[in-house]
C-alpha positions in Angstrom: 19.1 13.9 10.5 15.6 13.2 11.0 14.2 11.6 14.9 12.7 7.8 13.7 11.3 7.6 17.5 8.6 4.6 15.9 11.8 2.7 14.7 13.4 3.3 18.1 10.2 2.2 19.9 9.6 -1.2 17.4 13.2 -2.0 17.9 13.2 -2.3 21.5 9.9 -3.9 21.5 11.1 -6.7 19.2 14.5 -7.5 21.0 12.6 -7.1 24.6 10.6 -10.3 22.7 13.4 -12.6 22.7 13.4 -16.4 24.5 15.7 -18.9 25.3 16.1 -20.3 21.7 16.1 -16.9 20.1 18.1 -14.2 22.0 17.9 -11.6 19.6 14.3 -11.2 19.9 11.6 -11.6 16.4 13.0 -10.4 13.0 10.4 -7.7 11.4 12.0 -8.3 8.5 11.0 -11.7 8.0 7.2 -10.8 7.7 7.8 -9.2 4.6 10.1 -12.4 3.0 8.6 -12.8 -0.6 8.7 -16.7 -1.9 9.8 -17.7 -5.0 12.0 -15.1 -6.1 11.8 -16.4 -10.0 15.6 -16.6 -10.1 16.9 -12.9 -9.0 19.1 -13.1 -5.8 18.0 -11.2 -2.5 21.0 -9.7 -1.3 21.9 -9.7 2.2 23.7 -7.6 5.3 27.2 -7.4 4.7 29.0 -7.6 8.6 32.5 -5.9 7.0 30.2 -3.0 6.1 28.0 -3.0 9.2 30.6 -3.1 11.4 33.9 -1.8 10.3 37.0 -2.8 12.7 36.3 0.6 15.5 32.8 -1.1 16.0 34.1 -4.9 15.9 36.9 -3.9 18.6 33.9 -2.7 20.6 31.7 -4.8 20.5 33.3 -7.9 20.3 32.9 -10.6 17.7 30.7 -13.0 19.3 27.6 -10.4 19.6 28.5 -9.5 15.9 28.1 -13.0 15.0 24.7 -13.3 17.1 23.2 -10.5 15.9 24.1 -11.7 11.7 22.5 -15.1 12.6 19.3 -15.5 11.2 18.4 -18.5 13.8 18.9 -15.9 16.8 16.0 -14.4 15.4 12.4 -15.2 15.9 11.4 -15.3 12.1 7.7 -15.5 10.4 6.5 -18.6 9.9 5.5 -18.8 6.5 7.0 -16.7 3.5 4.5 -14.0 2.1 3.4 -14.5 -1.8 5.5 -12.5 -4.1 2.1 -11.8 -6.4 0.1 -9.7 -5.4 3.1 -6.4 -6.1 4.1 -4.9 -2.5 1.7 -2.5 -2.4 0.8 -0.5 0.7 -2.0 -3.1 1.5 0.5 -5.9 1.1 3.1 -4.2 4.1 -0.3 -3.8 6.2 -1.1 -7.6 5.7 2.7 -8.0 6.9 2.3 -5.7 9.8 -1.3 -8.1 10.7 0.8 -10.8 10.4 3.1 -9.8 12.8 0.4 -8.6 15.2 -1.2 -12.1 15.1 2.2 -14.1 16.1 3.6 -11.8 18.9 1.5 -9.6 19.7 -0.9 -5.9 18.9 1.7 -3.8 20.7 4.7 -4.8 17.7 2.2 -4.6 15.2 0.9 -0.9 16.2 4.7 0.0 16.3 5.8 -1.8 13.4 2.6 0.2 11.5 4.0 3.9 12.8 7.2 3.0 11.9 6.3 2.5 8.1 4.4 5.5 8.4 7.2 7.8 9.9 10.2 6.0 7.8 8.0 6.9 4.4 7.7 11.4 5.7 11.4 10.8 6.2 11.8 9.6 3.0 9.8 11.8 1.3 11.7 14.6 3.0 15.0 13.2 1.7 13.9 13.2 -2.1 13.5 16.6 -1.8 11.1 19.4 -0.5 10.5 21.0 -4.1 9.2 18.3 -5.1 5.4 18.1 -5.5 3.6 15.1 -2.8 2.2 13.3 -6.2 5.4 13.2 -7.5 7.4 11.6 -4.6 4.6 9.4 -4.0 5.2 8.2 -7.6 8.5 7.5 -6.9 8.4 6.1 -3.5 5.6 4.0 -4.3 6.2 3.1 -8.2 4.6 4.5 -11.4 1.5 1.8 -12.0 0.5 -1.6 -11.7 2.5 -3.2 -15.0 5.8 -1.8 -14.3 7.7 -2.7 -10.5 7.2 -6.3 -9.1 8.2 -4.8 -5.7 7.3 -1.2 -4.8 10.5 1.2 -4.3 9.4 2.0 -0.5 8.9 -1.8 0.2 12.3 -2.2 -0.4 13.7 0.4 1.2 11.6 -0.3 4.3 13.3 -4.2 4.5 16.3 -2.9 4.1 16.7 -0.4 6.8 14.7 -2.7 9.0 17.2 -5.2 8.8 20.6 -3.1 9.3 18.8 -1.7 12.2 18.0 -4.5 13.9 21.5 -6.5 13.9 23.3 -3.0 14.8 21.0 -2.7 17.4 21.0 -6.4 18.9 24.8 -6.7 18.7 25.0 -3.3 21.2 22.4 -4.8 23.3 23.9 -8.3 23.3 27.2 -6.6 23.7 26.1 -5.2 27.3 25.1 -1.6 25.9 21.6 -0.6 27.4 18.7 0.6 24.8 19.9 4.4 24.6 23.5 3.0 23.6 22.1 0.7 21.2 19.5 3.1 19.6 22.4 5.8 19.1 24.7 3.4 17.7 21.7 2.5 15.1 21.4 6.2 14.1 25.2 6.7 13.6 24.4 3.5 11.1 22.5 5.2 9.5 22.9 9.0 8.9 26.9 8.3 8.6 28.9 8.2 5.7 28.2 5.5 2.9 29.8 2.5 3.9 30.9 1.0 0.5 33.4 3.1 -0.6 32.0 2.7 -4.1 32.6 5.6 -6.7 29.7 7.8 -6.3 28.0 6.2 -3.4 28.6 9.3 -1.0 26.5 10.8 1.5 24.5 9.7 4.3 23.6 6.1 4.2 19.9 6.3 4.6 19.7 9.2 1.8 21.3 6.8 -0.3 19.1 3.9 0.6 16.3 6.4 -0.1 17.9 7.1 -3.5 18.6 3.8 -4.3 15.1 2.2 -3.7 13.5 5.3 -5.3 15.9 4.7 -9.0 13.9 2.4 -10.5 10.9 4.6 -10.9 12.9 7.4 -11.2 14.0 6.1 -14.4 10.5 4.5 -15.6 9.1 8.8 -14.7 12.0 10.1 -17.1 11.3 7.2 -19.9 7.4 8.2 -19.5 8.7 11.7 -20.1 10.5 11.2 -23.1 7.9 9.2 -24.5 4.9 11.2 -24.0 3.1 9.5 -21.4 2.6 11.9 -18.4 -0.5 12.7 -16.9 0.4 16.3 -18.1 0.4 14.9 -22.0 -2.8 13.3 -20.9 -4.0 16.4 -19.6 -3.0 18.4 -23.4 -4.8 15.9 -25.0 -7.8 16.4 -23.6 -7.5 20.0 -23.2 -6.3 19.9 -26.8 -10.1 18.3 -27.6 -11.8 20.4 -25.2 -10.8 23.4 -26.8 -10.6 22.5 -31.1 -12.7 20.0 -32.4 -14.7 19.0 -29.1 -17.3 21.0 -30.0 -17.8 20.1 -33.4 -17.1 16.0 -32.9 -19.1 15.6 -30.2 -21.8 13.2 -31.1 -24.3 14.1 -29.2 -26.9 16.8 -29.3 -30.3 18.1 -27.8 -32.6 19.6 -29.9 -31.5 22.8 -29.4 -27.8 21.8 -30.3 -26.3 21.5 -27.0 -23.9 19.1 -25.9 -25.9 16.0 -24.2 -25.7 15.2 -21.5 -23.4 18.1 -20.4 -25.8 20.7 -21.0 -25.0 24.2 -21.4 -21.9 25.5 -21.7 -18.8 24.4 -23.5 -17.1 20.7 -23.6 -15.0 20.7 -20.8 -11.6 18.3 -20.5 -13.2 16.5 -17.6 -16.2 15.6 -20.0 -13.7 14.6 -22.6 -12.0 12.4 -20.5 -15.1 10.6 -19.4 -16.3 9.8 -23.3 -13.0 8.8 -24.1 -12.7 6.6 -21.3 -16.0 4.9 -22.3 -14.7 4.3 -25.9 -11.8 3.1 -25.3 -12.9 0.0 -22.3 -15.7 -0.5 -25.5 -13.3 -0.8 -28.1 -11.1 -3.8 -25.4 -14.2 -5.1 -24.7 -15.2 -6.0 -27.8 -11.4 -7.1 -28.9 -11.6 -9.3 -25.5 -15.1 -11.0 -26.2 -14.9 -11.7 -29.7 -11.9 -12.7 -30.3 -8.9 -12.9 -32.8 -6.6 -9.5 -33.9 -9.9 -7.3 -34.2 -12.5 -9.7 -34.3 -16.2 -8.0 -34.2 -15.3 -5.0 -34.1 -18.3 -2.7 -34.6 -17.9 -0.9 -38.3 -16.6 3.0 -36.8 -14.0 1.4 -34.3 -12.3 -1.0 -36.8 -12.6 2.0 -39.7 -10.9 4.3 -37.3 -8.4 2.0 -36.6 -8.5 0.3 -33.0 -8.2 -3.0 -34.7 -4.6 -2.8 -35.3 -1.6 -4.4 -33.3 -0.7 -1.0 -31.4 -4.4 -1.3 -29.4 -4.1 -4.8 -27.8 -6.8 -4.2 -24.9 -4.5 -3.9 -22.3 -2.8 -1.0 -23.8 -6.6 0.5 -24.5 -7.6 0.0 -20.9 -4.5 1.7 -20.2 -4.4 4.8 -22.1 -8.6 4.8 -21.3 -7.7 5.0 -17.4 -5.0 7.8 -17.7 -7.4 9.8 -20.2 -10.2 9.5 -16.8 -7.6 10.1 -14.4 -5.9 13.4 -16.4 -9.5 14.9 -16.2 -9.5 14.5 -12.4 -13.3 13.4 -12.2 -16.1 13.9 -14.8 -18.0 17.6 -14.8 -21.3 15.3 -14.1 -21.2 12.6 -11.9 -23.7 10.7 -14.1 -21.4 11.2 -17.2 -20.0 7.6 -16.7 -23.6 6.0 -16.4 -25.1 7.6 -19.0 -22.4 7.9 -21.8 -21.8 3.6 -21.8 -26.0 3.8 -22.8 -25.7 6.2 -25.4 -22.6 4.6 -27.2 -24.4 1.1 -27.5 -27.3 2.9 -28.5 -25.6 4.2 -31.4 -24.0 1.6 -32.6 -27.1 -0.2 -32.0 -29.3 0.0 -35.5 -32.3 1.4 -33.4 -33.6 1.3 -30.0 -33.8 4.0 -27.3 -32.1 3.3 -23.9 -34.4 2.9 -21.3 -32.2 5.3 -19.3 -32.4 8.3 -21.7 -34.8 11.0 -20.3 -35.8 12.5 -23.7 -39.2 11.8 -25.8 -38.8 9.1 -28.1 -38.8 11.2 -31.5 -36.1 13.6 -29.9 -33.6 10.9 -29.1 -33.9 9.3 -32.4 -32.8 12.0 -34.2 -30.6 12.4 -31.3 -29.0 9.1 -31.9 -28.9 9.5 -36.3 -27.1 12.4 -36.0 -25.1 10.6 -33.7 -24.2 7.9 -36.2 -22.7 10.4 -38.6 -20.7 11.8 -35.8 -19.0 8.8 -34.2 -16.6 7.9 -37.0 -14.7 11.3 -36.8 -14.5 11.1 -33.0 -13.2 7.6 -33.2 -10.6 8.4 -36.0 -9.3 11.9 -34.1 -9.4 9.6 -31.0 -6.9 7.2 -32.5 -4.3 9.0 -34.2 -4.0 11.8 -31.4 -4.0 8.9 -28.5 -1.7 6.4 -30.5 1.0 9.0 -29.5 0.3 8.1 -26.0 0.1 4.4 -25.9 2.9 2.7 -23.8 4.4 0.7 -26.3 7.9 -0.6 -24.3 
């Protein structure tokens, strides 16, 4: 079992909040209500399950009742938007919310409480577990793929069992410490369903349950080759065959520009990648139609087919960045967008290149001849990465 003292602390604060018309003090939960729920059914507390017949004989049925009414609560007055996705900043907002209506005291609370019910949950999924991976999974796997985040859900959820367990023991005569134990019996006992498979804890399972969804989207990425780590042999893949020798531009004295010395690092490979591949969706988004304008090296090597719509291209382009961790050259992502419309430009110079003119000419011709191979081993080794489901 792990102590949730911000839980116990926001619970008390929010039932101590009550009034005449609502005795069981403000619902947290309702500041995180999404409108329009575009059909799908929100499923609510079950009182059977909450409060099996030992608990019902305790407590008696009309706390029970109170404590399952929605009215008895203090609720937000306006739903929250279901776009944007419930990202961390869009709990925050609820948690503002909150502290605007009733109060900065419930708002500070609610805020530790999100904090300390997420390192529980990331302790639950599992110590061997690496942080970026649990974060993943607590907190979805991108921007395209959950409508609600995992931890979002879970935190609703165990907001809401704990607050009716613990305003029927307090409406039931039971003073806080009575009521807050009776909350964590709730939740580190036994499953309450009884459904095949749904054993342990209840709060592990919650945990498991919110956390499936990206579970399953992490194993699908797996399968299909589109992990950071495949991102990462890609580029080191490059980096270490035919980075060298594809690289299309070169100083005078042959070295990789503007890296320098040294060989092509995966870092620098994920920055020029990243910089043709937002080029090649900009271009499709601009001009229009299937491939539409496409300069002459990008449509030869490919990018105008179906599988590069320029969402999927912006997508691959920002896993190739990320997978490199940061470029080798802070300037890498200033420079590089120059140099590429300066080669696909038929002349012309970028003001920002610091090379004499006659230099980065021949710089930029040699670079002409280069681009087309880049671009082709750029599109059939990515096109294995694309997400395509």
């Amino acid at each position: 079992m792990h102590p949730l003292p911000h839980l116990q602390s926001c619970l008390r604060l929010a039932y101590e909040a009550r009034d005449a018309q609502h005795a069981s003090g403000v619902s947290l939960a309702s500041y995180f209500a999404r409108a329009n729920t575009r059909g799908r059914k929100r499923s609510g507390l079950m009182a059977d399950l909450l409060f099996p017949d030992a608990l019902r004989a305790q407590l008696g049925a009309r706390a029970i009742a109170q404590a399952m009414d929605e009215k008895s609560f203090r609720a937000c007055a306006q739903a929250r938007p279901a776009v944007p996705i419930a990202t961390r900043e869009w709990l925050s907002e609820a948690a503002l919310s909150l502290g605007k209506a009733e109060g900065p005291a419930l708002m500070w609370a609610l805020l530790r409480t999100m904090s300390e019910l997420e390192g529980a949950a990331q302790k639950l999924l599992g110590a061997r577990a690496s942080r970026a991976m649990v974060r993943q999974v607590l907190h979805g796997v991108g921007p395209r793929t959950l409508r609600a985040e995992p931890f979002a859900a879970l935190l609703v959820r165990v907001l809401k069992i704990a607050q009716a367990v613990y305003a029927a023991f307090r409406e039931a005569g039971f003073a806080h410490p009575e009521a807050w134990r009776a909350v964590e019996d709730r939740l580190w006992a036994p499953h309450p369903t009884g459904r095949a498979g749904a054993s342990g804890a209840y709060l592990p399972s919650l945990v498991q349950a919110a956390s499936g969804n990206a579970r399953r989207k992490l194993r699908r990425e797996a399968e299909s080759g589109r992990t950071r780590e495949h991102a990462q042999a890609l580029l080191a893949r490059f980096a270490s065959g035919e980075g060298a020798r594809l690289w299309p531009w070169r100083d005078a004295e042959g070295g990789l520009f503007p890296q320098g010395s040294g060989p092509l690092s995966p870092e620098t490979a994920g920055a020029c990648f990243f910089v043709l591949l937002t080029h090649a969706a900009f271009e499709r988004r601009a001009r229009g139609g299937p491939a539409g304008g496409l300069p002459a090296p990008f449509a030869d090597a490919g990018f105008g087919s179906g599988e590069w719509l320029p969402d999927r291209t912006d997508d691959l382009a920002v896993r190739l960045l990320a997978a490199g961790d940061a470029p080798a050259q802070p300037e890498l992502l200033e420079v590089l967008p120059g140099l590429l419309r300066a080669t696909l430009a038929p002349n012309g110079v970028p003001a920002s290149l610091d090379l004499p003119a006659a230099e980065a000419l021949a710089m930029l011709d040699s670079a002409r001849q280069r681009l087309p191979e880049l671009l082709r081993w750029l599109e059939e080794n990515g096109r294995e990465l694309l997400e395509t489901t």
